[in-house]
C-alpha positions in Angstrom: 11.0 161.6 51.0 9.4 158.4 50.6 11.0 155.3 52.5 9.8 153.5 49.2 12.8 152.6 46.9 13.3 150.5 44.1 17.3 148.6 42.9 18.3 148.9 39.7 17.6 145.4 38.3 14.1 145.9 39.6 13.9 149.0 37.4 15.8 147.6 34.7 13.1 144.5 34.8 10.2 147.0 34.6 12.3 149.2 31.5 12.6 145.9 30.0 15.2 145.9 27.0 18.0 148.9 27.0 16.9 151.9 24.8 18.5 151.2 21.4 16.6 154.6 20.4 20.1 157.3 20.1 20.5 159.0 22.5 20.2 156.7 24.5 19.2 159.2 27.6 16.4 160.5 25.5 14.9 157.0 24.8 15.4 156.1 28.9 13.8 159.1 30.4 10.5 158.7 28.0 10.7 154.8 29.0 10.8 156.1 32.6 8.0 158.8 32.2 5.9 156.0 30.8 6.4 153.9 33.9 5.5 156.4 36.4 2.3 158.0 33.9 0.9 154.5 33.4 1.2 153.7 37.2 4.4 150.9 37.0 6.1 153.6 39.2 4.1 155.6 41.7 4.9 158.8 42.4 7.7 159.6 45.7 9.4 156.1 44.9 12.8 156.4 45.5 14.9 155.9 42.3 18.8 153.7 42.3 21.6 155.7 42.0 22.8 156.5 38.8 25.7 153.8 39.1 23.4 151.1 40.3 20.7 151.8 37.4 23.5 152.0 34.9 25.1 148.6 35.5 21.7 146.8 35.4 21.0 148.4 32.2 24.3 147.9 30.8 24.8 151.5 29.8 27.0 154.0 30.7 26.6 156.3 33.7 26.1 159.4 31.6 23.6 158.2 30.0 22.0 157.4 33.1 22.8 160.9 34.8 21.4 162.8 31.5 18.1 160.9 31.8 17.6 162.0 35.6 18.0 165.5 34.3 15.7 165.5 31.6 13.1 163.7 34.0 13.9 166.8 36.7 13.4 168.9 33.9 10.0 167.7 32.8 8.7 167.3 36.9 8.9 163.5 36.4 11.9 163.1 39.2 12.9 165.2 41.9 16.3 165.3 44.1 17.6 166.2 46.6 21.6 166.7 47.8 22.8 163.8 50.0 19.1 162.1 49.6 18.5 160.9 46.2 15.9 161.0 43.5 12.7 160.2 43.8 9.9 159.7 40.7 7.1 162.7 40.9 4.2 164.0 39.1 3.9 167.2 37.3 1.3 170.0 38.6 -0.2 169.7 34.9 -0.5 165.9 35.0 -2.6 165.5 38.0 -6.4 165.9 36.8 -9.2 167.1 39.3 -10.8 164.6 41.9 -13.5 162.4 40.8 -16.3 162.2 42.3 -19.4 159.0 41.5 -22.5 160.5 40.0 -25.9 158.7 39.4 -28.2 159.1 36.1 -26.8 162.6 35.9 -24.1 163.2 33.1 -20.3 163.7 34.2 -21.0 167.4 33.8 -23.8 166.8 36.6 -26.4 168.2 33.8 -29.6 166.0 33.0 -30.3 168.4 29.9 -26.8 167.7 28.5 -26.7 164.3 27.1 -30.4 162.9 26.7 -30.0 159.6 28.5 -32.3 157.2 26.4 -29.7 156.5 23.6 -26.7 156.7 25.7 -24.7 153.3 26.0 -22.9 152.9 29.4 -20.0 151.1 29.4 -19.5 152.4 32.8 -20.8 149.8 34.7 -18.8 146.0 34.4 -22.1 143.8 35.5 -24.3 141.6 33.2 -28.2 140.7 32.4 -29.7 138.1 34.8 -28.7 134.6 33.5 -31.6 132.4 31.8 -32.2 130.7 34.9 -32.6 133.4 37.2 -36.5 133.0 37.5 -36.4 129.2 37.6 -34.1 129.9 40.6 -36.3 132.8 41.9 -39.2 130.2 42.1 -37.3 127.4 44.2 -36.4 130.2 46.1 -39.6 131.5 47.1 -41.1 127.8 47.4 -38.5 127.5 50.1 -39.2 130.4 51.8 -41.9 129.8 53.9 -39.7 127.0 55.7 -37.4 130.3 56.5 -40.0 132.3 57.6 -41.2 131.1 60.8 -38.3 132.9 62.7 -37.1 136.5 63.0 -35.1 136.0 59.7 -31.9 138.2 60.9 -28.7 136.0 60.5 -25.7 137.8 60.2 -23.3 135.0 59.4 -26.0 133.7 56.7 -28.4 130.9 55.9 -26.7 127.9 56.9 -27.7 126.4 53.3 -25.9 129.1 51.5 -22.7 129.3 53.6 -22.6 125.3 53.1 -22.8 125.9 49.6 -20.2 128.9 49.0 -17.8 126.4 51.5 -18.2 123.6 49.4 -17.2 125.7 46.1 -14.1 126.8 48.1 -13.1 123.5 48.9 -13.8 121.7 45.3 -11.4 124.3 43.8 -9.0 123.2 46.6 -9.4 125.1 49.2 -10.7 123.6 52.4 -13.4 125.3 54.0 -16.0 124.9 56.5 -19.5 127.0 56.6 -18.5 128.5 59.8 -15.6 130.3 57.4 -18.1 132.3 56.0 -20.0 135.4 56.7 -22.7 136.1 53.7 -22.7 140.0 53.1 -24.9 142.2 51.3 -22.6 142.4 47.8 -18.8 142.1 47.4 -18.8 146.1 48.2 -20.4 145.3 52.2 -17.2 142.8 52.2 -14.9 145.4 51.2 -16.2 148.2 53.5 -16.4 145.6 56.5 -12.9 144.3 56.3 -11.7 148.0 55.9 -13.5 148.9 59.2 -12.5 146.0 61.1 -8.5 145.9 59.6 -7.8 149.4 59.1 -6.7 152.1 61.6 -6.1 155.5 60.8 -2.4 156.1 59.1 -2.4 151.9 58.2 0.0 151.0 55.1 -2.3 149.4 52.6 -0.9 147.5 49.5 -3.2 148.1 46.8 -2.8 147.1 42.7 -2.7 150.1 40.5 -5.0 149.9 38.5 -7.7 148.6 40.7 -11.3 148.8 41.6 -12.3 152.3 42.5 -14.8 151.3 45.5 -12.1 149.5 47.3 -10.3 152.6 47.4 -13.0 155.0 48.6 -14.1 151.9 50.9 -10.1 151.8 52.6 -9.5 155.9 52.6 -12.7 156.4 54.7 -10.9 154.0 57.3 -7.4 156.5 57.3 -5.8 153.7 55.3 -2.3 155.2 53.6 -2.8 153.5 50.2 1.0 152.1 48.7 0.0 151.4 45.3 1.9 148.8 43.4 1.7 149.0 39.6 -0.1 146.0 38.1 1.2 146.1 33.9 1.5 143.1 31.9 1.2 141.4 35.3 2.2 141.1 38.7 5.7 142.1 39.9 5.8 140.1 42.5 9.2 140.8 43.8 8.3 144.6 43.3 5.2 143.1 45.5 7.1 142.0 48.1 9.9 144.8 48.2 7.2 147.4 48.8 5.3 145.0 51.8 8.4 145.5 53.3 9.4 148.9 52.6 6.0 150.7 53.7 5.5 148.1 56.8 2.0 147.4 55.4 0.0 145.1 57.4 -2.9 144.9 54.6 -2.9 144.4 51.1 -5.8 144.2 48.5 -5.6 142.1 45.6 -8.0 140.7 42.9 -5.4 137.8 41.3 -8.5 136.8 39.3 -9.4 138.3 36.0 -8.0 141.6 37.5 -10.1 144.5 37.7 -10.0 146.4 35.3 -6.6 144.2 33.1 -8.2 141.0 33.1 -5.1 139.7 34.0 -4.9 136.2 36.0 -2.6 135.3 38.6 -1.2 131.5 38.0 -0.9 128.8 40.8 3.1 129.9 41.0 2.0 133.3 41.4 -0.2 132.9 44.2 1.9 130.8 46.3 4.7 133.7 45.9 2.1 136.1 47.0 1.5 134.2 50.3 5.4 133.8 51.2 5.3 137.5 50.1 2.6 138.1 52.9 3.8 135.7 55.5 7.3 137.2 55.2 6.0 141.4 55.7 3.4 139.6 58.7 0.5 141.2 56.6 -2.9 140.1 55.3 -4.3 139.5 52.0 -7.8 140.7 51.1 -8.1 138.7 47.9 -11.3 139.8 45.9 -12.4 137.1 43.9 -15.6 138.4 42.2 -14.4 137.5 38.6 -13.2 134.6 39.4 -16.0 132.2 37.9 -15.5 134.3 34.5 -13.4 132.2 32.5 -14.4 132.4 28.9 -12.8 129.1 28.3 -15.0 127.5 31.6 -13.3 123.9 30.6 -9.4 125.2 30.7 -7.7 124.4 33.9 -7.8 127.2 36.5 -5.6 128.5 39.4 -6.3 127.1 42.8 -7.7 129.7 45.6 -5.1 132.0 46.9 -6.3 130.3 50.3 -5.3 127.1 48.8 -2.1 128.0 49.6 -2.3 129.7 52.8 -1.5 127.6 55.7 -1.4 130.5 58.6 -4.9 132.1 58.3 -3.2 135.2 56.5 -5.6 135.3 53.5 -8.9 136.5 53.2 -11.5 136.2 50.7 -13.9 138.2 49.2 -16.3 136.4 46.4 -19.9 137.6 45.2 -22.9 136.4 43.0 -23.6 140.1 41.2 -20.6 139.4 38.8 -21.3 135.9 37.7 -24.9 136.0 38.3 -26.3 139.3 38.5 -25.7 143.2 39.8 -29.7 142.8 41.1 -28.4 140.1 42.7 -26.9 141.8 45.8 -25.6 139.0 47.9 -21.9 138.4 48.6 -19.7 136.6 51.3 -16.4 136.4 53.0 -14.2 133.5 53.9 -11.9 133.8 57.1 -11.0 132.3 60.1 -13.1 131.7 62.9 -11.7 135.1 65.3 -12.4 137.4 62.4 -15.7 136.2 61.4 -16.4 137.3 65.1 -15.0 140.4 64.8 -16.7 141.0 61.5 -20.6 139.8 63.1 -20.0 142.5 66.1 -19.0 145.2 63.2 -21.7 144.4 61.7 -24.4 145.4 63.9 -24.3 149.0 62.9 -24.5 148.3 58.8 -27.2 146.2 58.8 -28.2 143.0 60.7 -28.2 140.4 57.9 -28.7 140.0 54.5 -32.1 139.8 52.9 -33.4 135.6 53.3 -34.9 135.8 50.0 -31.9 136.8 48.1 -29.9 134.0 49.7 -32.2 131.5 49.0 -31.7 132.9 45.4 -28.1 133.1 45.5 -28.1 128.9 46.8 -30.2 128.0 44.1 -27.9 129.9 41.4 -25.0 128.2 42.9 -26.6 124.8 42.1 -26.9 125.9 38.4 -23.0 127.2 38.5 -22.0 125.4 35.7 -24.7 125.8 33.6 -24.2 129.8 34.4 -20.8 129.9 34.0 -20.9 128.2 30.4 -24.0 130.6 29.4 -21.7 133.8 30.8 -18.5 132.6 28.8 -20.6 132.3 25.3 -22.2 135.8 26.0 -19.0 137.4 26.9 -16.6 136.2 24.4 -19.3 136.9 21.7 -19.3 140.7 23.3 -15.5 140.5 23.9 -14.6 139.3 20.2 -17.0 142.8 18.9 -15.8 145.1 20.7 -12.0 144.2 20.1 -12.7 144.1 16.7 -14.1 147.2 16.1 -11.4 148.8 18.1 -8.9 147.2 15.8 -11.0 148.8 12.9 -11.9 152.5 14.1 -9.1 153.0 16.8 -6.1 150.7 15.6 -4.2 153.3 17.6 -5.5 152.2 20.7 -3.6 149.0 22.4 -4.9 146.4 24.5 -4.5 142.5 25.7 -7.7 140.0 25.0 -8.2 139.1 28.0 -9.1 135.5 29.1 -11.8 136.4 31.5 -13.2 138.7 33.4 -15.7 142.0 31.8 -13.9 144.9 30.5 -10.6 145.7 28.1 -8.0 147.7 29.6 -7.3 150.0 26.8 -4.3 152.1 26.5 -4.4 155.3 24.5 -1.8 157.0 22.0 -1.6 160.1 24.5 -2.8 161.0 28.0 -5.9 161.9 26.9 -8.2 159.8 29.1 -10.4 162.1 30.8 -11.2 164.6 28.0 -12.0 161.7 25.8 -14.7 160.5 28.2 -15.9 164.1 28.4 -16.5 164.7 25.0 -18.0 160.5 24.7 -20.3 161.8 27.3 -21.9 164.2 24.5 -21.3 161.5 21.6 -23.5 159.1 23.7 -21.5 156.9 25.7 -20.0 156.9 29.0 -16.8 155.2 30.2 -14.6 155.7 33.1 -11.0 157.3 32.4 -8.2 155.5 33.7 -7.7 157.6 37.0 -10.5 156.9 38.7 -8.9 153.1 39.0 -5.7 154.5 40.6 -4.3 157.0 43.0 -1.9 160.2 42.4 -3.6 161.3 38.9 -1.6 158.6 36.9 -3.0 156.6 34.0 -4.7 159.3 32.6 -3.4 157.4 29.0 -5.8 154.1 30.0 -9.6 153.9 29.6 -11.9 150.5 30.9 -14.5 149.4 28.4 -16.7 146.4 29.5 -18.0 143.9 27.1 -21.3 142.8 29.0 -23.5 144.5 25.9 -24.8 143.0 23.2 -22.1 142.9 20.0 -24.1 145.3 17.7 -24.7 147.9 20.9 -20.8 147.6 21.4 -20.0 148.6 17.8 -22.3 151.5 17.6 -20.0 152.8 21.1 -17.1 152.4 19.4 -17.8 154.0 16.6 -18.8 157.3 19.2 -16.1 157.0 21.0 -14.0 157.3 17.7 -16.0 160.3 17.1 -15.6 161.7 20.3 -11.6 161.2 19.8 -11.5 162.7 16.6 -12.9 165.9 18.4 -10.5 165.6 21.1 -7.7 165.4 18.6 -8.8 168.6 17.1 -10.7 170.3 19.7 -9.0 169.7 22.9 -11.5 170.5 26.4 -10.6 172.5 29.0 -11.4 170.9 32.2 -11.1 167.2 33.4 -14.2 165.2 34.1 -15.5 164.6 37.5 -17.3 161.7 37.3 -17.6 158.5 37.1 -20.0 155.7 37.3 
């Protein structure tokens, strides 16, 4: 059994107000089933006793005791004489693999979905900004001053590192250009860090939902992924307890605009998650590629998580593809001194350095930040505001949170019905990605991600497929799971 447990008022905060639904036991075990389907519970997480759960909740044993046995019942809990409970996942409930496909269909058939009128809304990235060839220009005016070398620097351009240090340190985080190490895109920091952090058999904490490529990026390394369920927000207690609990040494976090909630970790927040850290002796890989996304790009914002890091325990991850553009494949990483070392020598057998010209882009965008930023936050809430209106229109059943940030709605369906309503969206003309594919265990098969980086009208016209494509699934249910995603 899992040495992962969770007390009763830990639980009880999670169930939120007792079931006033009669009976009672009926109303607790769905509330429970929810938890562990949307990912607030993972799967092999010890359960409190039945006394323990009860008292928190203010109900009465029985009722507590009747819940267990429905969730044994339904596969949702399993026991064991003398050990406990523990929360499980039915054999019917855990969907196929996914596996990343190209221009190909989810079905992995060119001929099945003709691909010039399909919308994706698989892919969170935007259009190039208005500046981008103004920037492109400076950029290649500069580069025959760059030129005269062999052009392999594997920490960088010193221009661009100074620039990415002095962003860190105007949003209060002190940092000097020897912190940085410029990477070819956020996903080249991800896989690095993994290779260099992460043995084989490793604890990893990791947010459930979270980005899908960080996953693949820490399993090839042997990393034991401990997912932590990331709802309305962080529990950060419940992020602390399981540190401890599965001894994890690593944890990887994206506290801004979360991807794919949205959600945004506040100054408090952060600070917790550092004592968390500092307490368990473990790291923090904090991906901050949304972090420039504010639609509001005048409202106050969070400091750095390194802000509040004092030992060298957190590490950063930020990239231009998000704020600036997906062409755009330059990213970086801010850590101390040793690791950056560590991180040059691993290096060596990727690549040897980042392309010159696309740094000298990247420094040039970076000097136009604001002017990006407030073009980005007008695009995207104009694209935000469509879309989550004509989801209130033609899927009212469907439930989400406008975000403040970030690219994509986390949308929760009626029914965990996820992956067969991508699969039949697929052959109404629009692809998204299911809400497994962001987590581990086959849960959250109930949640779908829908970006907002098209145009309004283009949004409308997916929405109005995808209601289409639910319709079917209402009526027509598929047979298999889809394998894909993008």
């Amino acid at each position: 059994m899992s040495a992962r447990y969770i007390s009763g008022p830990q639980l009880a905060r999670l169930l939120g107000e007792p079931p006033r639904e009669r009976p009672r036991y009926v109303a607790l075990a769905r509330a429970v089933r929810e938890l562990v389907l949307s990912g607030g519970l993972p799967p092999r997480m010890r359960l409190p006793a039945e006394r323990d759960l009860a008292a928190a909740l203010g109900v009465s044993r029985t009722t507590v005791t009747a819940a267990y046995d429905r969730l044994r019942a339904e596969g949702y809990v399993e026991s064991r004489q003398g050990a406990g409970s523990w929360t499980a996942l039915p054999a019917a409930d855990r969907p196929a693999p996914h596996r990343a496909v190209g221009r190909l269909g989810p079905l992995g058939s060119a001929d099945e979905r003709p691909d010039e009128d399909l919308i994706d809304l698989g892919c969170a990235a935007p259009a190039a900004p208005s500046c981008l060839a103004e920037a492109a220009a400076e950029a290649m005016a500069e580069l025959p001053r760059h030129s005269t070398g062999h052009g392999y620097e594997p920490t960088g351009l010193a221009v661009l590192r100074e620039a990415i240090a002095a962003r860190y340190t105007e949003l209060g985080a002190p940092t000097r250009p020897d912190q940085i190490v410029v990477t070819t895109g956020a996903q080249q920091a991800i896989s690095l860090l993994a290779h260099v952090l992460v043995t084989p058999g490793d604890a990893v904490l990791i947010e459930r939902p979270t980005y899908p490529h960080a996953l693949e990026a820490l399993r090839r390394c042997g990393g034991r992924l401990v997912p932590v369920g990331v709802g309305e927000g962080w529990d950060l207690e419940l992020v602390a307890a399981s540190m401890r609990q599965a001894a994890a040494r690593l944890a990887y976090l994206i506290p801004d605009f979360q991807n794919p909630t949205g959600h945004l970790l506040d100054d408090a927040g952060r600070a917790a998650l550092v004592a968390a850290a500092r307490s368990a002796d473990a790291l923090l890989i904090v991906d901050e590629s949304f972090s420039e996304l504010s639609l509001d790009p005048a409202a106050p914002r969070p400091r750095p998580v390194a802000a509040h890091d004092t030992g060298g325990r957190v590490i950063s991850i930020g990239s231009a593809s998000k704020l600036m553009w997906g062409g755009l494949r330059i990213g970086w990483i801010r850590a101390g001194a040793p690791l950056v070392r560590r991180l040059i020598a691993a290096r060596a057998s990727v690549d040897l350095a980042s392309p010159v010209l696309e740094q000298l882009v990247a420094w040039r965008l970076l000097e136009r930040i604001e002017q990006v930023r407030a073009e980005r936050a007008q695009e995207l809430t104009r694209s935000r505001d469509a879309l989550a209106g004509a989801l209130r229109e033609l899927l009212p059943e469907w439930e989400f949170t406008l975000p403040r940030g970030g690219m994509s709605l986390w949308v929760r369906l009626e029914a965990p019905v996820a992956t067969p309503v991508a699969e039949r969206a697929w052959r109404h003309g629009v692809r998204v990605v299911p809400g497994p594919v962001f987590g581990v265990d086959g849960v959250l098969e109930d949640c779908l991600r829908l970006p907002y980086v098209l145009p309004p009208q283009t949004l409308r016209t997916a929405v109005e497929r995808l209601a289409g494509a639910h319709a079917r699934t209402q009526t027509s249910p598929l047979a298999r799971p889809l394998p894909a995603y993008v």
